[in-house]
C-alpha positions as CSV (number, residue, x, y, z in Angstrom):
1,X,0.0,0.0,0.0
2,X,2.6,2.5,0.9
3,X,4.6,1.8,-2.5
4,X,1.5,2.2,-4.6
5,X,1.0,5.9,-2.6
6,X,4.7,6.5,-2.7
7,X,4.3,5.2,-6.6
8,X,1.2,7.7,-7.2
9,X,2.8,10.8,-5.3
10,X,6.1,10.3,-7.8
11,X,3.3,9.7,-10.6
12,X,1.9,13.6,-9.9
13,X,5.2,14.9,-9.2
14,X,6.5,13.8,-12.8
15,X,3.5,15.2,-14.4
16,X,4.2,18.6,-12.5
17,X,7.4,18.9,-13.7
18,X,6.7,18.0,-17.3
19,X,3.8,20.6,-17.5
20,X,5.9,23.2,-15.3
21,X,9.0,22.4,-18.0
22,X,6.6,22.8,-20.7
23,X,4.3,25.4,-20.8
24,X,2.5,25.1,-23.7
25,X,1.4,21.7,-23.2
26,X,0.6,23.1,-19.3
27,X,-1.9,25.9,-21.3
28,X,-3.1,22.9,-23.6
29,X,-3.8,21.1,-20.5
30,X,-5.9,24.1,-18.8
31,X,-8.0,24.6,-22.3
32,X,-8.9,20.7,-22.4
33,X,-9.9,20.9,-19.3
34,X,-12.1,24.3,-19.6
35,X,-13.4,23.1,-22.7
36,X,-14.4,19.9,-21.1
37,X,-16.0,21.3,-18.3
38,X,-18.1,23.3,-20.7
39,X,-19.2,20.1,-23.0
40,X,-17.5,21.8,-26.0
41,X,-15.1,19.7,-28.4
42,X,-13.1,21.5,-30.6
43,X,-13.6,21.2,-35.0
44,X,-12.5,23.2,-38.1
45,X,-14.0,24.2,-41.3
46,X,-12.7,25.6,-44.5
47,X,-14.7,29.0,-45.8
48,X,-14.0,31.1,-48.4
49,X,-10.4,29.6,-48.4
50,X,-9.8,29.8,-44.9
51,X,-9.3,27.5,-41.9
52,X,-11.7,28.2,-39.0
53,X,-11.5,26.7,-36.0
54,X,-13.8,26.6,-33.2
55,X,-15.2,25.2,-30.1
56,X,-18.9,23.4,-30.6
57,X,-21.3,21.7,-27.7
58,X,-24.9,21.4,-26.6
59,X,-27.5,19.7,-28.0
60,X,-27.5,19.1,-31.5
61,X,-31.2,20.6,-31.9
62,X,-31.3,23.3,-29.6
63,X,-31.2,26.9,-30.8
64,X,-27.8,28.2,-31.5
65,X,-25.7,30.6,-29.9
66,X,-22.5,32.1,-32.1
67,X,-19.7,33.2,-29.5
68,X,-17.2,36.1,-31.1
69,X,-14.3,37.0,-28.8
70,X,-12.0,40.5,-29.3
71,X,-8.7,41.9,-30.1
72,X,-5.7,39.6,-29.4
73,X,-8.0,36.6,-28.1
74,X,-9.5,33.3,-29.6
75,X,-12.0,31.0,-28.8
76,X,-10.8,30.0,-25.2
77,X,-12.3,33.6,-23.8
78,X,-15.7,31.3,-23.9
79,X,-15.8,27.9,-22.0
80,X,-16.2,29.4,-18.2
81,X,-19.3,31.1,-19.7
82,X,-20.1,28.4,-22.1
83,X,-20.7,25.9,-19.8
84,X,-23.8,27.7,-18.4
85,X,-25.1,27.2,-21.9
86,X,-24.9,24.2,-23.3
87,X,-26.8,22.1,-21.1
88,X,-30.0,23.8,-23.3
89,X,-28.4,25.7,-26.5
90,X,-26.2,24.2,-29.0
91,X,-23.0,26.7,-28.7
92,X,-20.5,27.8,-31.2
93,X,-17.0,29.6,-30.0
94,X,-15.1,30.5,-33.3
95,X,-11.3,31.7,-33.5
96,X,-12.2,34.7,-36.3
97,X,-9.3,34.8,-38.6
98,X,-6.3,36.6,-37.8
99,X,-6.1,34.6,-33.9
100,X,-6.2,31.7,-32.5
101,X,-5.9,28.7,-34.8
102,X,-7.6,29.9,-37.9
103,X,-5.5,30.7,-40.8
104,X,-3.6,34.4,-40.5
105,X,-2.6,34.6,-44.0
106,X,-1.0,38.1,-44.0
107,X,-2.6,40.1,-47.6
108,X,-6.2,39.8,-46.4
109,X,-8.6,42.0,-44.4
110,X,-9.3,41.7,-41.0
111,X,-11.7,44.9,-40.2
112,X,-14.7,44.4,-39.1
113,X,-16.9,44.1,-41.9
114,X,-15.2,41.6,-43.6
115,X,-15.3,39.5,-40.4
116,X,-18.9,39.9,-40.2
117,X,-19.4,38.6,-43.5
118,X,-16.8,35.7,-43.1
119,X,-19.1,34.4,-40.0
120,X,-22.1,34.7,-42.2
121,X,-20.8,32.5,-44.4
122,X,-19.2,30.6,-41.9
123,X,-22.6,29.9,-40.3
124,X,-24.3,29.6,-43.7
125,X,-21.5,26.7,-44.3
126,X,-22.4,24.6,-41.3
127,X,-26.1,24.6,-42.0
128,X,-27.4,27.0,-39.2
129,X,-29.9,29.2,-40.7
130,X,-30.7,31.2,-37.3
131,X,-28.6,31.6,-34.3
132,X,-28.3,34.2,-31.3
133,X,-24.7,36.1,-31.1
134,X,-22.9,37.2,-28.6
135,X,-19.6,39.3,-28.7
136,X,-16.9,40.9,-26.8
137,X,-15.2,44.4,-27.4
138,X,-14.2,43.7,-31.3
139,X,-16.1,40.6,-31.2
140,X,-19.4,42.9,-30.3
141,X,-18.9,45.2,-32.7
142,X,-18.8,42.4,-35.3
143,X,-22.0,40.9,-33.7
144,X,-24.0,44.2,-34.0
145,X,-22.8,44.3,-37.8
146,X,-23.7,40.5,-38.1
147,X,-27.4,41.6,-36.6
148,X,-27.6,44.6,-38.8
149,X,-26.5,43.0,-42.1
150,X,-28.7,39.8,-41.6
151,X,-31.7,40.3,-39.2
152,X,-33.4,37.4,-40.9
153,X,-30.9,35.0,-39.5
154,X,-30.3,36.8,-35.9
155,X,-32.5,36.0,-33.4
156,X,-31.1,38.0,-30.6
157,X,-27.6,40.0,-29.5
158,X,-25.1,40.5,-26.7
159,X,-23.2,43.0,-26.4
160,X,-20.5,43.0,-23.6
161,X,-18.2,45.8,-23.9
162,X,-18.3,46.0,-27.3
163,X,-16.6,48.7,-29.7
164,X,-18.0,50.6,-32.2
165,X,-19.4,53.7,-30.5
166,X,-18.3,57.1,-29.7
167,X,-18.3,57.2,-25.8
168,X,-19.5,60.4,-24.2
169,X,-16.6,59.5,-21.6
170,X,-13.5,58.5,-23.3
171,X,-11.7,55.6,-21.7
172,X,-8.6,55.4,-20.7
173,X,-7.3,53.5,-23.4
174,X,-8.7,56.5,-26.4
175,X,-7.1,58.9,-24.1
176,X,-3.7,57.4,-24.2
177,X,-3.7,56.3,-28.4
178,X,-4.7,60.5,-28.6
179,X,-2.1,61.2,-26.7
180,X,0.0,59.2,-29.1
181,X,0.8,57.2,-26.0
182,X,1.5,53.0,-27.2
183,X,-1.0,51.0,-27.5
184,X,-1.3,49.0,-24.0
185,X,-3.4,45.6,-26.0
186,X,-0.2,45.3,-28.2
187,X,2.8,44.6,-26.7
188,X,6.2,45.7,-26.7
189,X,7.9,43.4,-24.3
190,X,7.1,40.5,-22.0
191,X,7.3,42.8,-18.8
192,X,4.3,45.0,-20.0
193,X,2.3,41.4,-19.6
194,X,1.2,41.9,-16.2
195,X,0.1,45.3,-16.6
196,X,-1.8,44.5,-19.6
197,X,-3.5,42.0,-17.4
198,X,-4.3,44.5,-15.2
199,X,-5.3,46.9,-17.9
200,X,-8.0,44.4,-18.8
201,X,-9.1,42.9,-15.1
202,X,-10.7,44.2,-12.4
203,X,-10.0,40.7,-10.6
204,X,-7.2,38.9,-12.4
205,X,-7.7,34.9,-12.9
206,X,-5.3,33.3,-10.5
207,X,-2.0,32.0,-13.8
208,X,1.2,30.1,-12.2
209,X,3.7,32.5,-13.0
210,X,5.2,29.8,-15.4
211,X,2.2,30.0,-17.5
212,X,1.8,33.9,-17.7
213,X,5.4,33.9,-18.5
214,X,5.1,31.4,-21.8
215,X,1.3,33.8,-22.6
216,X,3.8,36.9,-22.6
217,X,5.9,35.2,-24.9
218,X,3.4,34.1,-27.2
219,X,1.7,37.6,-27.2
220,X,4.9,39.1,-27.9
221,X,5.3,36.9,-30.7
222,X,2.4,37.8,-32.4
223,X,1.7,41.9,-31.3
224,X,3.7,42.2,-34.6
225,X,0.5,40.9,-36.8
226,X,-1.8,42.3,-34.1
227,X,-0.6,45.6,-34.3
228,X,-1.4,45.1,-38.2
229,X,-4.8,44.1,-37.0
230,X,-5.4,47.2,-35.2
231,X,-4.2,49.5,-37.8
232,X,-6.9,48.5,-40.4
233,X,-9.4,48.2,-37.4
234,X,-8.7,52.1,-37.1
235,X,-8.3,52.8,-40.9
236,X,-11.6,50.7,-42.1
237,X,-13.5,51.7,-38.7
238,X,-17.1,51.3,-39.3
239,X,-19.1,53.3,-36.8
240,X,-22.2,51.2,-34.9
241,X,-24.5,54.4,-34.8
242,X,-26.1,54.4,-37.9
243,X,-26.4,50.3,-37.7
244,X,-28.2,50.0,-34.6
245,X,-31.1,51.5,-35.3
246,X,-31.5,48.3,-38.2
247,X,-31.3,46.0,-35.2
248,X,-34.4,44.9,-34.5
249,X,-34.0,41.8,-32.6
250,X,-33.8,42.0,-28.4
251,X,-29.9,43.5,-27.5
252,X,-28.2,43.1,-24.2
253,X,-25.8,45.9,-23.3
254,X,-23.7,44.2,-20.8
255,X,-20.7,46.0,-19.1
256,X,-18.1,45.7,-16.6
257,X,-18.6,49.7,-14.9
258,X,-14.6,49.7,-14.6
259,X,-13.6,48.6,-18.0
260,X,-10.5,50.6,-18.8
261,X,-10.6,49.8,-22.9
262,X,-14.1,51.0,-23.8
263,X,-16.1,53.2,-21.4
264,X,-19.4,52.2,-19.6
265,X,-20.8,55.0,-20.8
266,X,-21.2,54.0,-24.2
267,X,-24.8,52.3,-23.4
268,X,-25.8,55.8,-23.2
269,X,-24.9,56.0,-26.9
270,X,-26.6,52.7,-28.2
271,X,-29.7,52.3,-25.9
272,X,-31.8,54.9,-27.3
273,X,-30.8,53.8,-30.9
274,X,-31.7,49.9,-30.6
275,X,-35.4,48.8,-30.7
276,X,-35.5,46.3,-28.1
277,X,-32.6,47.3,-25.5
278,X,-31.5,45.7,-22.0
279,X,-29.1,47.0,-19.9
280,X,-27.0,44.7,-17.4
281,X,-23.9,46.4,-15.8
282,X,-21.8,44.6,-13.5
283,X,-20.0,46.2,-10.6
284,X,-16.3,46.5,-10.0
285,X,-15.5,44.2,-13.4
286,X,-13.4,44.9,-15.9
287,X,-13.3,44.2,-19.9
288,X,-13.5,40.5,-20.2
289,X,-17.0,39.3,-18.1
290,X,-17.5,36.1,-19.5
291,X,-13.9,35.8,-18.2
292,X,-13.7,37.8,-14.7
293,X,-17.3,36.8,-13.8
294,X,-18.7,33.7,-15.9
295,X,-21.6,32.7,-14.2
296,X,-23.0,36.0,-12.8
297,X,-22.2,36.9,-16.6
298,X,-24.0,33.6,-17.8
299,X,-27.0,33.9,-15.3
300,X,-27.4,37.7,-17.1
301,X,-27.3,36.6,-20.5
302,X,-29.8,33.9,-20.0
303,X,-32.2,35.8,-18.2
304,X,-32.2,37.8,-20.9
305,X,-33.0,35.1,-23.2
306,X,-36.5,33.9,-20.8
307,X,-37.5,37.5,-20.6
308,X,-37.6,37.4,-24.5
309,X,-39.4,34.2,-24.9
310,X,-36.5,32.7,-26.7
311,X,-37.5,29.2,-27.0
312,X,-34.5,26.8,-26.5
313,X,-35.9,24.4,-29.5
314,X,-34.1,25.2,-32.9
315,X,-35.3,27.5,-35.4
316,X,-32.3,26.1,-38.4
């Protein structure tokens, strides 16, 4: 008995080191495991010549919901949220092109109206005829186009700190690309990590310090091509105020009140312009909800659904 235990302790401290030695398969690790949790499994599809990969789960024949995460993320901003969902909707969590592990080829455009046209051909290619979206910062502004562009095939939108608006309080992050300040979501070295965590938290998610080490690293790597990203994001801008008003499917406006990248305030902007607004703002959170505060975030969001009678069987 006490070799077995001494043989299972040696077992776990092996597989401690290995993932402390290597990172990336510890961050592979943590994914499977968030991914799990949340029921998703994790496919690709070819669309208009791209790869797109994404996270898929829930029933089959449930009503779908189309997850769209920002600048410099992918698909794994969604599974603490997801897995409030899937137990009753059939949920899709894509990597848009340009992050994550869809293709990045580099003579292609990546503003926001061409990515709301790749996901409708994206969902068109999979055979889901009407869906509910939900999107963060970028991601929301390419939801709101997505609603605006193809209202027969949204059935309803979340917003959660999305861009795309004017902000009658400028956050902190317009204030310091005015200023000509650098850009704090692309960065310039591994030590401005940490503060671009805080930049984006209220409440940072606990990360060994091995692991946000290799994540500096890899967003190092690539704030090259994201810096790209954000040029054409600012030179193709598309502003949301004349496409809300063409929304006329229900809208959550959900916020964290101390987001530092795109003011609270801007739900002042799109409430009176959308048709069928809600309002959810959650206290002391930052940019990321689905992240900082899944399930209060989750039990939001699907209130919202029941209070707009959005039946959980499929409308495809």
């Amino acid at each position: 008995m006490k070799k077995a235990l001494l043989a299972l302790l040696l077992a776990i401290a092996v597989a401690a080191g290995v993932l402390y030695a290597f990172p990336s398969t510890l961050l592979a690790t943590a994914q499977y495991v968030e991914s799990a949790r949340a029921r998703l499994s994790t496919n690709s599809l070819q669309v208009d010549d791209l790869d797109i990969t994404y996270y898929e789960g829930g029933p089959d024949k449930a009503q779908t919901i189309l997850l769209i995460h920002g600048f410099g993320a992918d698909k794994s901003n969604w599974p603490r949220f997801a897995r409030f969902l899937t137990q009753d909707y059939h949920v899709i969590a894509v990597d848009l092109p340009g992050f994550g592990d869809s293709s990045k080829p580099q003579n292609i455009s990546y503003d926001v109206g061409t990515q709301a046209e790749r996901l409708a051909d994206f969902m068109r290619e999979l055979g889901i005829g009407r869906f509910h979206v939900v999107g963060n910062s970028m991601g929301g502004h390419i939801a709101a186009l997505l609603a605006a562009r193809h209202p027969q095939e949204v059935l309803s939108v979340g917003l959660f700190d999305n861009a795309g608006v004017m902000a009658p309080h400028q956050s902190e992050l317009f204030e310091r690309l005015l200023k000509g300040g650098d850009n704090p979501l692309v960065l310039r070295s591994v030590d401005d990590f940490p503060a671009l965590l805080d930049f984006v938290f209220v409440q940072k998610p606990p990360l060994p310090s091995r692991l946000q080490d290799y994540l500096a690293e890899r967003s190092l790597e690539r704030s090259a091509f994201n810096g790209m990203v954000f040029q054409q994001l600012r030179e193709r801008y598309i502003p949301l105020e004349p496409e809300l008003p063409k929304i006329t499917v229900p809208t959550l406006l959900l916020w964290g009140d101390r987001d530092r990248v795109l003011d609270v305030s801007s739900i002042d902007v799109m409430k009176p312009l959308l048709k069928k607004p809600s309002v959810a703002i959650l206290r002391d959170c930052g940019h990321v909800p689905m992240i900082e505060r899944p399930e209060e975030t989750a039990r939001l969001y699907l209130d919202f659904l029941q209070r707009n009678h959005a039946p959980v069987t499929a409308s495809n």
